[in-house]
PASEBA-1860 file (N, C-alpha, C; in nm, 3 decimals):
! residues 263
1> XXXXXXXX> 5.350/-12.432/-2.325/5.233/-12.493/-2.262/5.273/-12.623/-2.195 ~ 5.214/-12.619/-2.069/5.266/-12.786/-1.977/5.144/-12.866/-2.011 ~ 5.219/-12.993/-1.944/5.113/-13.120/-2.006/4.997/-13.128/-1.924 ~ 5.038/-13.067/-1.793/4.939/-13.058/-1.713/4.841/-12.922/-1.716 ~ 4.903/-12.846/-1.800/4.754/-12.808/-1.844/4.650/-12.852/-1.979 ~ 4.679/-12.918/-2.009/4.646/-13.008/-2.143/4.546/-13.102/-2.051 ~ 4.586/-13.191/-1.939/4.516/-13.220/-1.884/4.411/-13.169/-1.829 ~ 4.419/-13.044/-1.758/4.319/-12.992/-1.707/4.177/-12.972/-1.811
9> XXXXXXXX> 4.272/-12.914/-1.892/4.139/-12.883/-2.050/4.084/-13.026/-2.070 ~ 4.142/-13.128/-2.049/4.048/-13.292/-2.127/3.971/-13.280/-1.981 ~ 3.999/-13.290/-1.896/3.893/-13.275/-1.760/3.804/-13.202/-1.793 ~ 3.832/-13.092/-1.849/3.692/-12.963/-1.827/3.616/-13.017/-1.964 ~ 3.719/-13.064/-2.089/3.600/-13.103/-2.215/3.487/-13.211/-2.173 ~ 3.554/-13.322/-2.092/3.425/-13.412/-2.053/3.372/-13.401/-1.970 ~ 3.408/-13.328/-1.893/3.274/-13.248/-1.828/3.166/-13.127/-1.847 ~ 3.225/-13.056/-1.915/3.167/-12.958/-2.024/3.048/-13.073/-2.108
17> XXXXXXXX> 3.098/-13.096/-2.134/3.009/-13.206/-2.278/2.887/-13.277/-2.186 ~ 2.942/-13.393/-2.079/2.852/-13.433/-2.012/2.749/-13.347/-1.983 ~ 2.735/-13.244/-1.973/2.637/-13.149/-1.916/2.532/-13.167/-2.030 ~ 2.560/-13.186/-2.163/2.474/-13.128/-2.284/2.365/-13.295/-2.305 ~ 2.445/-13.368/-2.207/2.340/-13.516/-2.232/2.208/-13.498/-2.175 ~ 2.087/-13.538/-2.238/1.923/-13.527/-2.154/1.916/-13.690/-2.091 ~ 1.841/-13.695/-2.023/1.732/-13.795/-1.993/1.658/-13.864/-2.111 ~ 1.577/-13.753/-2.163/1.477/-13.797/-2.263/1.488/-13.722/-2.415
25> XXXXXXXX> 1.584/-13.683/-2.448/1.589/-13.650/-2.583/1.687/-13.695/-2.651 ~ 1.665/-13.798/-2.740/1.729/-13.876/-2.842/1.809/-13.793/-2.889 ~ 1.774/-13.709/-2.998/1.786/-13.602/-3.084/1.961/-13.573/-3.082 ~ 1.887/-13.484/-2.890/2.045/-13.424/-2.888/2.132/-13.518/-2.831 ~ 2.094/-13.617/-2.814/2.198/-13.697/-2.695/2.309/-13.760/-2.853 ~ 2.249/-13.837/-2.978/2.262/-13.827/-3.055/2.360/-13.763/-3.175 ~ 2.379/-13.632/-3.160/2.412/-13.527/-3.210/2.523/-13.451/-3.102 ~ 2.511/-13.485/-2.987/2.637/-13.427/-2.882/2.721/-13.560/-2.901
33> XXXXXXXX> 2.673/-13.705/-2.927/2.795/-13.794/-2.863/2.874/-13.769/-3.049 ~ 2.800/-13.753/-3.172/2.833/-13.734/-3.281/2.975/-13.625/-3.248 ~ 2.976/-13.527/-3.234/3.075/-13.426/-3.201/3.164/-13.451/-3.098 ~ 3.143/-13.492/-3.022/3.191/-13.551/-2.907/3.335/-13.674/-2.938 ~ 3.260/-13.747/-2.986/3.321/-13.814/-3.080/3.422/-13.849/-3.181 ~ 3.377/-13.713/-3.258/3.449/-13.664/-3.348/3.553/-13.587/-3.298 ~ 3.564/-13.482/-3.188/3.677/-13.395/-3.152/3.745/-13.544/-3.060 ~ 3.729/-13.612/-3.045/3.840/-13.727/-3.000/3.910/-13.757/-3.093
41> XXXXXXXX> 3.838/-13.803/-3.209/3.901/-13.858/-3.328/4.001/-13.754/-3.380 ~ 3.979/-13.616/-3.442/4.062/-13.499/-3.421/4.146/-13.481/-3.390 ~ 4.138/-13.512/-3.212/4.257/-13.487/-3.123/4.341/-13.584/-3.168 ~ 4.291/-13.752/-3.213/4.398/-13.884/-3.263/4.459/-13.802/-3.348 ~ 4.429/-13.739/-3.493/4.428/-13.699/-3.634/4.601/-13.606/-3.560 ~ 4.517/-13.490/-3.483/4.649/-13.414/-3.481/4.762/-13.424/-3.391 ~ 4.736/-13.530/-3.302/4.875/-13.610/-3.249/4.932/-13.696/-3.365 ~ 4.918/-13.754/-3.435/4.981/-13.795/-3.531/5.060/-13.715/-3.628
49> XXXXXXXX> 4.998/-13.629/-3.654/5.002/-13.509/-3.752/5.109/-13.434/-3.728 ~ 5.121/-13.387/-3.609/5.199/-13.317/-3.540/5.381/-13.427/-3.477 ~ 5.296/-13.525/-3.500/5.406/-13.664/-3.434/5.536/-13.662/-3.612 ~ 5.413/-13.658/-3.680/5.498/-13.665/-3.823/5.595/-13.545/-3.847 ~ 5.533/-13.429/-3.838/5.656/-13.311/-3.854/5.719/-13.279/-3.712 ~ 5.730/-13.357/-3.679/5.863/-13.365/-3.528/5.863/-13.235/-3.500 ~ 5.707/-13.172/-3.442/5.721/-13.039/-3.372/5.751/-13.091/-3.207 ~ 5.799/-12.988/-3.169/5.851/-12.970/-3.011/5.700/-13.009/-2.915
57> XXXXXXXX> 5.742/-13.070/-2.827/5.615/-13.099/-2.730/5.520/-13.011/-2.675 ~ 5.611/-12.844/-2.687/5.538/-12.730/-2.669/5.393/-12.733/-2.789 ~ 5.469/-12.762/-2.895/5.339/-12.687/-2.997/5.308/-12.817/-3.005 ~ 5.340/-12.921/-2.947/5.212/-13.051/-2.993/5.110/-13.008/-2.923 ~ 5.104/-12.970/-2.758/5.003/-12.993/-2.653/4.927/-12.856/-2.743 ~ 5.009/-12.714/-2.767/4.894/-12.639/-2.812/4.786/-12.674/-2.937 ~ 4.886/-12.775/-3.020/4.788/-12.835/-3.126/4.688/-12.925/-3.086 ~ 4.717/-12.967/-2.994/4.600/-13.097/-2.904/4.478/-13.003/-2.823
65> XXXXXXXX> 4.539/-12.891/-2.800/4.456/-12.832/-2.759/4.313/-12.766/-2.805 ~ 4.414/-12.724/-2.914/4.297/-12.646/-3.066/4.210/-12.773/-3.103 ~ 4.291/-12.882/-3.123/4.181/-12.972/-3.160/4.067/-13.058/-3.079 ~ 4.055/-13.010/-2.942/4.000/-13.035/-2.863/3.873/-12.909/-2.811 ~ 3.907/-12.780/-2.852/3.807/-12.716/-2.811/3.774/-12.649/-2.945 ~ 3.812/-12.705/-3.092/3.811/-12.652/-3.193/3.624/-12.641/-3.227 ~ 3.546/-12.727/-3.138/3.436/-12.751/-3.173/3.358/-12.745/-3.031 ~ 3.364/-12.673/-2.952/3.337/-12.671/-2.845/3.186/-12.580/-2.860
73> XXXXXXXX> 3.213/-12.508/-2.947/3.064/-12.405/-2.987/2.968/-12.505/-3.050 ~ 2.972/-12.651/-3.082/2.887/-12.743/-3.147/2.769/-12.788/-3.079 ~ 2.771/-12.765/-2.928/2.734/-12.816/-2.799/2.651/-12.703/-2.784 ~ 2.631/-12.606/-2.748/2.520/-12.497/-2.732/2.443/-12.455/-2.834 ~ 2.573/-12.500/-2.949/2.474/-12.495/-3.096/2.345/-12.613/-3.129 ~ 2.360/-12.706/-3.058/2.270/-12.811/-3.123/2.150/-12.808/-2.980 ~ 2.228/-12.780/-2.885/2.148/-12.721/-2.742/2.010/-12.611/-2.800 ~ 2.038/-12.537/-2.793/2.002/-12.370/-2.825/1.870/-12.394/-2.966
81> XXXXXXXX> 1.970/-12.444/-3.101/1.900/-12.439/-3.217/1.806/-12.565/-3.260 ~ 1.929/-12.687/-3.221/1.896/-12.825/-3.295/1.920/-12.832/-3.431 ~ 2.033/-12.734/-3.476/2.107/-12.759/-3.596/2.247/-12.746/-3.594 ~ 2.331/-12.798/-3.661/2.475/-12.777/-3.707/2.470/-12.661/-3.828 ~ 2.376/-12.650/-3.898/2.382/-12.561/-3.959/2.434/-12.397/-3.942 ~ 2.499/-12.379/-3.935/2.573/-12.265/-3.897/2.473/-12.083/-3.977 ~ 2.433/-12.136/-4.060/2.332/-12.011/-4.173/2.210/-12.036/-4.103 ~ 2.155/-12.137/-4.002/2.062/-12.139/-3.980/2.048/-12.096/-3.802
89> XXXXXXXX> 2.197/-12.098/-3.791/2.167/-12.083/-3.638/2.224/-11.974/-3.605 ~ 2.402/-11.989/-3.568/2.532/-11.900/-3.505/2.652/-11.965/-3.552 ~ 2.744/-11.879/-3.584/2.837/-11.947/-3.634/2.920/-12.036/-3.560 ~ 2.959/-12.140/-3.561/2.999/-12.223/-3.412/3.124/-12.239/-3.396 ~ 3.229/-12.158/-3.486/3.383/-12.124/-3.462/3.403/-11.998/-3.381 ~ 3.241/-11.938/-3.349/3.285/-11.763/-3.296/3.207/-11.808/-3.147 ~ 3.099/-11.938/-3.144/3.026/-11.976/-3.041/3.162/-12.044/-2.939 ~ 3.226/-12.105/-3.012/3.376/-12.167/-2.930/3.406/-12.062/-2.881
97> XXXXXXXX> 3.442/-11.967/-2.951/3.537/-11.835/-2.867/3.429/-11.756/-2.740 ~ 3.317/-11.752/-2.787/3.204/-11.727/-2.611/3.189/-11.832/-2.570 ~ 3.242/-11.962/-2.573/3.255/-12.030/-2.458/3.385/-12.037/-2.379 ~ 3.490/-12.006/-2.495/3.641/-11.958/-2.385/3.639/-11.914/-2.354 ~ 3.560/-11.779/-2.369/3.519/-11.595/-2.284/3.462/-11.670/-2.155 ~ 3.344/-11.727/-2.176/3.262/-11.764/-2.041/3.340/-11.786/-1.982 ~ 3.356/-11.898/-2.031/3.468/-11.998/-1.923/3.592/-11.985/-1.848 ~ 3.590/-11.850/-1.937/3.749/-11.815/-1.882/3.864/-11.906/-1.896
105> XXXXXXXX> 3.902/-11.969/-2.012/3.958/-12.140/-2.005/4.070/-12.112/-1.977 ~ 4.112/-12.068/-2.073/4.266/-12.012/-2.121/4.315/-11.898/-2.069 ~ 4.298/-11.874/-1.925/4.340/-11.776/-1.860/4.501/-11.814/-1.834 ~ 4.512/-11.905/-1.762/4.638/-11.919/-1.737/4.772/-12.033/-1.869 ~ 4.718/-11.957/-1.942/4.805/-11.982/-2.055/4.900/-11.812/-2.081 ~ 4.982/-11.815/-2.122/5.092/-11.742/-2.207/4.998/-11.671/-2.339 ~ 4.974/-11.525/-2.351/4.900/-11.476/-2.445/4.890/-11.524/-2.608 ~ 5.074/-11.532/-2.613/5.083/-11.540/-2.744/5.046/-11.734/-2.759
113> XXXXXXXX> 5.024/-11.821/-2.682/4.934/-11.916/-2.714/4.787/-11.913/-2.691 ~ 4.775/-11.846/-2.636/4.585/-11.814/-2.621/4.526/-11.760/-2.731 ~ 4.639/-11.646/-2.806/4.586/-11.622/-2.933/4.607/-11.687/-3.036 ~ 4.692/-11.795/-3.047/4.730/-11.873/-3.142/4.593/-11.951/-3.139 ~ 4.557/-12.027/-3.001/4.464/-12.099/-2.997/4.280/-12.023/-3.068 ~ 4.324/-11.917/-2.973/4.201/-11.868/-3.042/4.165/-11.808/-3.172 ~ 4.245/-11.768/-3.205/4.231/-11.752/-3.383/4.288/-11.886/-3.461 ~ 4.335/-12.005/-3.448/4.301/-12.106/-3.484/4.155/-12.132/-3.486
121> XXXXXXXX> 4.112/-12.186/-3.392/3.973/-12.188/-3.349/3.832/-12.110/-3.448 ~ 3.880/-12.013/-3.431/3.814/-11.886/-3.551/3.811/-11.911/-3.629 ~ 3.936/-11.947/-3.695/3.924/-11.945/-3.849/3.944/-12.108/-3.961 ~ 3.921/-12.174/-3.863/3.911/-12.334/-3.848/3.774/-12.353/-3.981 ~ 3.637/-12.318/-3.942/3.586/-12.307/-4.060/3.545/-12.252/-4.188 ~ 3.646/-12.149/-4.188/3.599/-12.091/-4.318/3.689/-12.125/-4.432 ~ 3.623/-12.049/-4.555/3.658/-12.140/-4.695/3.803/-12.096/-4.704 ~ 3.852/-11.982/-4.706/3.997/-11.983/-4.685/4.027/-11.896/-4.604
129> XXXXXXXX> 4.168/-11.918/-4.531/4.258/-11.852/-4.450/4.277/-11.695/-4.462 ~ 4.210/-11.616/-4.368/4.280/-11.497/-4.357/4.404/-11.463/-4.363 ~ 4.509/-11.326/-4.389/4.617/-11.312/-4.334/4.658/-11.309/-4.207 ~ 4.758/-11.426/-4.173/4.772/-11.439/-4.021/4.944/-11.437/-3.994 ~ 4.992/-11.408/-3.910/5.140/-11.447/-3.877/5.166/-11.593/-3.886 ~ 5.308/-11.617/-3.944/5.353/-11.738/-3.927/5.299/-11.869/-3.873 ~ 5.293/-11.832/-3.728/5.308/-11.917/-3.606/5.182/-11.955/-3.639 ~ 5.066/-11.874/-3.629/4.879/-11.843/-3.613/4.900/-11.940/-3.689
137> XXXXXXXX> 4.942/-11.923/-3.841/4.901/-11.984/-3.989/4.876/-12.113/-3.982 ~ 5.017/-12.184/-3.888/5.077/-12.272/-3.926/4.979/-12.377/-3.852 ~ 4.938/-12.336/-3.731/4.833/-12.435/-3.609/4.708/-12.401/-3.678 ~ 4.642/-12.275/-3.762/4.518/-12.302/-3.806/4.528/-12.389/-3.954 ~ 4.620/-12.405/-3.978/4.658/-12.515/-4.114/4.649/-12.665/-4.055 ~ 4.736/-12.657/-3.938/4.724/-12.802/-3.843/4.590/-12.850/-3.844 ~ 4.503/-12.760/-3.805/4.375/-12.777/-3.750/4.270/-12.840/-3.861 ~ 4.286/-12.730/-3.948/4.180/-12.767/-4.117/4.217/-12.927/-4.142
145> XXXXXXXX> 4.344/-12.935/-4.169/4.387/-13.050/-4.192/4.364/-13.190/-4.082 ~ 4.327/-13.189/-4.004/4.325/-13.306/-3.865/4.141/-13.266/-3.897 ~ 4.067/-13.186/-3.904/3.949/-13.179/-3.906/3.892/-13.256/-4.001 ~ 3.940/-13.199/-4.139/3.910/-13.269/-4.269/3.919/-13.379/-4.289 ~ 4.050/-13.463/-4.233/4.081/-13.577/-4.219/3.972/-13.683/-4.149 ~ 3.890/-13.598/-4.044/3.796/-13.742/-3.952/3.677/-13.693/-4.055 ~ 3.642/-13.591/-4.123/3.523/-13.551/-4.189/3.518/-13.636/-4.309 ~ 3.608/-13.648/-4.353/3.607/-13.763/-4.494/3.600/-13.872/-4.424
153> XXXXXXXX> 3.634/-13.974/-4.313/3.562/-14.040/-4.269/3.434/-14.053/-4.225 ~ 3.376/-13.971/-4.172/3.221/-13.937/-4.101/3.148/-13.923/-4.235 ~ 3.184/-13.863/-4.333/3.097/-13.832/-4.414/3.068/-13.955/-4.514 ~ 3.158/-14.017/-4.532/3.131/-14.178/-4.606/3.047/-14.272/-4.566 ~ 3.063/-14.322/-4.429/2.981/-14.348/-4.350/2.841/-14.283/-4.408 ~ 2.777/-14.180/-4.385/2.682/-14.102/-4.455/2.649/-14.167/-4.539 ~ 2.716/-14.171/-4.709/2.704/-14.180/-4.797/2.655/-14.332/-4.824 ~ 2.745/-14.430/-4.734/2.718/-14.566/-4.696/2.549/-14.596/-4.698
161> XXXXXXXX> 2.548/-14.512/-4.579/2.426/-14.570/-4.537/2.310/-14.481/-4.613 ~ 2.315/-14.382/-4.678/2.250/-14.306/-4.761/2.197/-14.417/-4.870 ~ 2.316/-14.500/-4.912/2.275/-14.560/-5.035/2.218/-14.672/-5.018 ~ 2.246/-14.767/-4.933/2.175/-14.846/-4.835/2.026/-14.817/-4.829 ~ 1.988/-14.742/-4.756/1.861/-14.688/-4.717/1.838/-14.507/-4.761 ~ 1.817/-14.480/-4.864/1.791/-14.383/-4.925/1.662/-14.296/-4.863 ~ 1.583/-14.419/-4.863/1.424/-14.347/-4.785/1.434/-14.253/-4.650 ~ 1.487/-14.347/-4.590/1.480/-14.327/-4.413/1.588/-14.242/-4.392
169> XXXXXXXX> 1.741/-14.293/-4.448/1.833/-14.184/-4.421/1.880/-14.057/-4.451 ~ 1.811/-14.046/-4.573/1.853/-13.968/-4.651/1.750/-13.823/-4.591 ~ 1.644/-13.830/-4.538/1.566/-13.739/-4.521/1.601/-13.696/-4.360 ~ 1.633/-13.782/-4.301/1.708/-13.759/-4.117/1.849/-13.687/-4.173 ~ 1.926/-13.695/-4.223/2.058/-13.641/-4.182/2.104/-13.546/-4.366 ~ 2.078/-13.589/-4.488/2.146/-13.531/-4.575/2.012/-13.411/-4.610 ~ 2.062/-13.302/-4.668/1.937/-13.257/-4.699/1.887/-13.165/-4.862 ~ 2.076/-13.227/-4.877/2.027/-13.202/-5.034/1.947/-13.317/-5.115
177> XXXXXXXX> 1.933/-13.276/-5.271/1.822/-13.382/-5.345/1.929/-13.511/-5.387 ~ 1.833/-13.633/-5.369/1.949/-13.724/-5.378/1.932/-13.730/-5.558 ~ 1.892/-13.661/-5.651/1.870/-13.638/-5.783/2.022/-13.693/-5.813 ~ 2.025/-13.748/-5.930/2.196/-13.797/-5.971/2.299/-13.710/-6.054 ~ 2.201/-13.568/-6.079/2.263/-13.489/-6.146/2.396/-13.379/-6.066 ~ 2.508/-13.357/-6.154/2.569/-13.286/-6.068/2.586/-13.129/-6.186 ~ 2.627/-13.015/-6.102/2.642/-12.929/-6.122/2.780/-12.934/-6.215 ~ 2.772/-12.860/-6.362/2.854/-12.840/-6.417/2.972/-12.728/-6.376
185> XXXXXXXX> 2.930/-12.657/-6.300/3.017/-12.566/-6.243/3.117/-12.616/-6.116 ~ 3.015/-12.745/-6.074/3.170/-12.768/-5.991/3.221/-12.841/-6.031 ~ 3.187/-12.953/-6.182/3.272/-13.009/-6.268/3.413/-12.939/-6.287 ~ 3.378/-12.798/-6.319/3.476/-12.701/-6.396/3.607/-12.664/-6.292 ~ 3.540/-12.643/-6.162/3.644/-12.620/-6.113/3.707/-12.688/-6.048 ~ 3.649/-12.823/-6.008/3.759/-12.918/-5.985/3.879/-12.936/-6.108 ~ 3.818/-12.916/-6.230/3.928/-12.963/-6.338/4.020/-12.841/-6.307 ~ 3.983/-12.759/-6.282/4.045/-12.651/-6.233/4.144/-12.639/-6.107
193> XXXXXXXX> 4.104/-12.700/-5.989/4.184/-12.686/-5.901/4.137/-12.593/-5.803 ~ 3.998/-12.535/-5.801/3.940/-12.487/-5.735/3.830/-12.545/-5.656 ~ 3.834/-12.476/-5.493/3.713/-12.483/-5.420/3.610/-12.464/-5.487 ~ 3.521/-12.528/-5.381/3.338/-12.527/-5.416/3.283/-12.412/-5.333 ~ 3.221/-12.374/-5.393/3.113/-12.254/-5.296/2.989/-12.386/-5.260 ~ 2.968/-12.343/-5.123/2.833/-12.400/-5.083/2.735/-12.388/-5.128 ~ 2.728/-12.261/-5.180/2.547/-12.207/-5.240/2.574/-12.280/-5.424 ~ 2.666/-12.346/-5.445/2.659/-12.461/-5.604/2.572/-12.572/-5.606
201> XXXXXXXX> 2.598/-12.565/-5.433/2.532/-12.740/-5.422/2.445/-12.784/-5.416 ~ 2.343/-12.858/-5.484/2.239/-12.868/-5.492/2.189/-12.966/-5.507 ~ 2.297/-13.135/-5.500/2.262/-13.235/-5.488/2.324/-13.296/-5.436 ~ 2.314/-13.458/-5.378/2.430/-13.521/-5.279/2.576/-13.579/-5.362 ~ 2.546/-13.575/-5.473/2.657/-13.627/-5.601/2.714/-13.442/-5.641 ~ 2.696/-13.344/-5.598/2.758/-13.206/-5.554/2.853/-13.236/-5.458 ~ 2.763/-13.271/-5.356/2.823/-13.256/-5.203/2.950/-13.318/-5.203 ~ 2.944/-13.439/-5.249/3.031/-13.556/-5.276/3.147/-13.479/-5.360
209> XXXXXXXX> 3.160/-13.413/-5.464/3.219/-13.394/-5.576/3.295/-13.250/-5.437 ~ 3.236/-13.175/-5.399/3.280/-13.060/-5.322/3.383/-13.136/-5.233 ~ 3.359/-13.249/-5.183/3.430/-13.306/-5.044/3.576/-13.386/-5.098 ~ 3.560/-13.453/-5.258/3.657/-13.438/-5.362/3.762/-13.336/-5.350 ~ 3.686/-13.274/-5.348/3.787/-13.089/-5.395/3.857/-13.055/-5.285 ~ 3.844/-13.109/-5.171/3.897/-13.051/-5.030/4.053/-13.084/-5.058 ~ 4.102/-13.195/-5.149/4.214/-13.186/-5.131/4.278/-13.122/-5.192 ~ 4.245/-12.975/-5.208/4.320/-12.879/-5.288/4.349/-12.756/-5.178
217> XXXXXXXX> 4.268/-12.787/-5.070/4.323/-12.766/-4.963/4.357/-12.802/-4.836 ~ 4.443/-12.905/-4.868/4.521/-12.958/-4.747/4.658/-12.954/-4.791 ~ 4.695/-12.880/-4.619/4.805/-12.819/-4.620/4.963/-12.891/-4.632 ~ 4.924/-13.035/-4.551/5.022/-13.092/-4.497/5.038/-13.222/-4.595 ~ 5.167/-13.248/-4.633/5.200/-13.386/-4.778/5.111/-13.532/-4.644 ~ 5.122/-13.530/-4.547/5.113/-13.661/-4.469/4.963/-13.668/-4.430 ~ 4.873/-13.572/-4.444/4.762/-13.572/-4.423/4.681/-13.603/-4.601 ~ 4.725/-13.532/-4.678/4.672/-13.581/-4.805/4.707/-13.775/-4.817
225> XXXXXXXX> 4.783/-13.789/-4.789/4.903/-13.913/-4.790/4.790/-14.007/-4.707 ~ 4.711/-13.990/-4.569/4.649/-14.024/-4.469/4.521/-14.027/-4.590 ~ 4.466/-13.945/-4.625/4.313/-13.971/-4.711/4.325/-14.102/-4.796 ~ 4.455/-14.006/-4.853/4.444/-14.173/-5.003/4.485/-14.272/-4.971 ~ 4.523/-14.331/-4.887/4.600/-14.448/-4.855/4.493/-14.513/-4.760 ~ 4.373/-14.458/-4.671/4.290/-14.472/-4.629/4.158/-14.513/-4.719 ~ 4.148/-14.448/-4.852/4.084/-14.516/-4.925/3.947/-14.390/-5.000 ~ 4.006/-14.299/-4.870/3.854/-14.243/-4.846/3.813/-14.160/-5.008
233> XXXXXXXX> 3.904/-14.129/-5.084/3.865/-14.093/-5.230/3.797/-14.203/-5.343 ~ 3.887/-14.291/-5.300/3.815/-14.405/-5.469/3.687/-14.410/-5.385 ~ 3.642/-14.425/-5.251/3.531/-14.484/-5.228/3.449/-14.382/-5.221 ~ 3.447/-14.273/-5.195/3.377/-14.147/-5.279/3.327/-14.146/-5.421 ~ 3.456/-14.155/-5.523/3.414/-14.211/-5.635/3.359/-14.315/-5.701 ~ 3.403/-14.430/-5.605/3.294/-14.513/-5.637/3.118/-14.514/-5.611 ~ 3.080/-14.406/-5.541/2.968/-14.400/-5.546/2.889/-14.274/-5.596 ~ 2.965/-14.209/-5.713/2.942/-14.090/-5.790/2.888/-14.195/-5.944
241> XXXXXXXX> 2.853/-14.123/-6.013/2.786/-14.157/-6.149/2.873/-14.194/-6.221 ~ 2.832/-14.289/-6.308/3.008/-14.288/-6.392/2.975/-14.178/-6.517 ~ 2.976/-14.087/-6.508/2.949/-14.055/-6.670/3.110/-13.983/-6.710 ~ 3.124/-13.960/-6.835/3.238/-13.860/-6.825/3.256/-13.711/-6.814 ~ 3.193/-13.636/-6.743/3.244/-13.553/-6.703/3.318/-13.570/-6.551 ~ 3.189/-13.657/-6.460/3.250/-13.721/-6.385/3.369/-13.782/-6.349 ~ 3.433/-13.843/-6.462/3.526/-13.916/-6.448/3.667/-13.784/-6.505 ~ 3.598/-13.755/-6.547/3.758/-13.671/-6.608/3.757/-13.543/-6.472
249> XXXXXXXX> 3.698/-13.548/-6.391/3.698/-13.456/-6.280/3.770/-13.521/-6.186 ~ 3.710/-13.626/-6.131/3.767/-13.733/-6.012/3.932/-13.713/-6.086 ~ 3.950/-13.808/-6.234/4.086/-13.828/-6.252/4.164/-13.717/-6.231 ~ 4.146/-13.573/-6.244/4.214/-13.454/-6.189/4.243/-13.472/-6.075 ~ 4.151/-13.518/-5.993/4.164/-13.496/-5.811/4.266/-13.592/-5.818 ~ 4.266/-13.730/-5.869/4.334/-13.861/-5.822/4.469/-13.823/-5.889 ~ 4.507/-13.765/-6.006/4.597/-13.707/-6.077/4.684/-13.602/-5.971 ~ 4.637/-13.533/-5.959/4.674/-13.418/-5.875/4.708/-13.505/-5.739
257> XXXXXXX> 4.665/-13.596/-5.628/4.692/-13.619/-5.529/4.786/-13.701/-5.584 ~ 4.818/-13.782/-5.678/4.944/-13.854/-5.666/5.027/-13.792/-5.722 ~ 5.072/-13.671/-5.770/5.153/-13.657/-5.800/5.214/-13.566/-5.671 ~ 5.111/-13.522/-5.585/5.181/-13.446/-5.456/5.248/-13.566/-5.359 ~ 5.185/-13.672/-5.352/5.222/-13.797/-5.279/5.371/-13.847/-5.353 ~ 5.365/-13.826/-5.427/5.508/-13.884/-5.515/5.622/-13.763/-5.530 ~ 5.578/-13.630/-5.462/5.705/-13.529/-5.405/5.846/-13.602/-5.326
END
């Protein structure tokens, strides 16, 4: 892949995007610059990412790429529905791939990167990885990982201002119960070493405890390395309950990430 088509794609993303801004609706203007936003931050996440395991300039631009249209279905999704909710609307990793169809983006790319890109893309949000070839694996691993990475930022923020203003914020953007109780089942499997199912969650001290657990799947030592050193776990935990089940859960996560950091 050339650089100048890397370029062409950042031309067509901000202009693509610009289209989804109104005049007069907060809402979405709101909610597009949110995503918008975020796949910049992304694109920072996996130039770095990619800068660290000294891949060839070929597979950086295709990794810059994925992380640039990795969310491109977010934009017709919040258009169309007025949710991110994916159970409530269309799934918005398969809405990306009918907007590369439309668009025809990736025509003049090399197949075996169009499919790399596009089954990256695909399988970017789900709970785990299909069987994929090597190459596929390795850029939709890139991807989870550079995603997750700006999401544990974005989502603190959240939590910030959640606790701050509980009334007002908490009912605009979170929409589980801000109740302080957490689910013993995802106690268990964090001590465990296991993912969260979504349908467990049932409070924002869940949600929190689930977003904990993500680092049991991240792929890359320099991206786990990037969370904790960033902070973004103790300050998670610092705003979970102290009780002890709590705590002997977190200490697994914090247990477990330093001892991968100290490989």
């Amino acid at each position: 892949m050339q650089d100048a088509q890397l370029k062409i794609l950042k031309k067509w993303f901000t202009d693509f995007v610009r289209d989804f801004y109104t005049a007069d609706d907060a809402f979405i203007n709101r909610h597009v610059q949110l995503k918008e936003c975020h796949t910049h931050r992304v694109c920072n996440e996996m130039r770095q990412l990619t800068a660290a395991l000294e891949m060839d300039d070929n597979d950086r631009q295709i990794a810059e790429t994925i992380a640039l249209l990795h969310d491109v279905g977010r934009f017709p999704q919040i258009q169309i529905y007025r949710t991110y909710k994916d159970e409530r609307s269309e799934n918005h990793c398969l809405l990306a791939l009918k907007v590369l169809a439309q668009q025809n983006l990736l025509a003049d790319l090399a197949d075996d990167e169009r499919e790399v890109i596009e089954k990256s893309i695909e399988f970017h949000g789900v709970k785990d990885l299909p069987t994929l070839d090597e190459q596929t694996m390795h850029f939709a691993k890139l991807i989870r990982d550079a995603d997750k990475i700006d999401i544990f930022d974005l989502l603190i923020k959240y939590y910030r201002q959640l606790a701050e203003d509980p009334e007002t914020f908490g009912k605009e953007v979170i929409e589980y119960s801000t109740s302080p109780e957490c689910n013993p089942e995802i106690i268990d499997a964090l001590m465990n070493h296991k993912l969260i199912h979504y349908e467990q969650i049932k409070t924002i001290n869940d949600a929190k405890l689930m977003q904990l657990g993500w680092v049991y799947d991240i792929y890359f030592d320099w991206s786990l390395k990037q969370i904790h050193s960033r902070g973004y776990l103790q300050e998670i935990i610092d705003l979970l309950p102290k009780t002890k089940p709590v705590k002997q859960a977190t200490d697994c996560i914090l247990d477990y990430t330093k001892e991968r950091n100290n490989r």
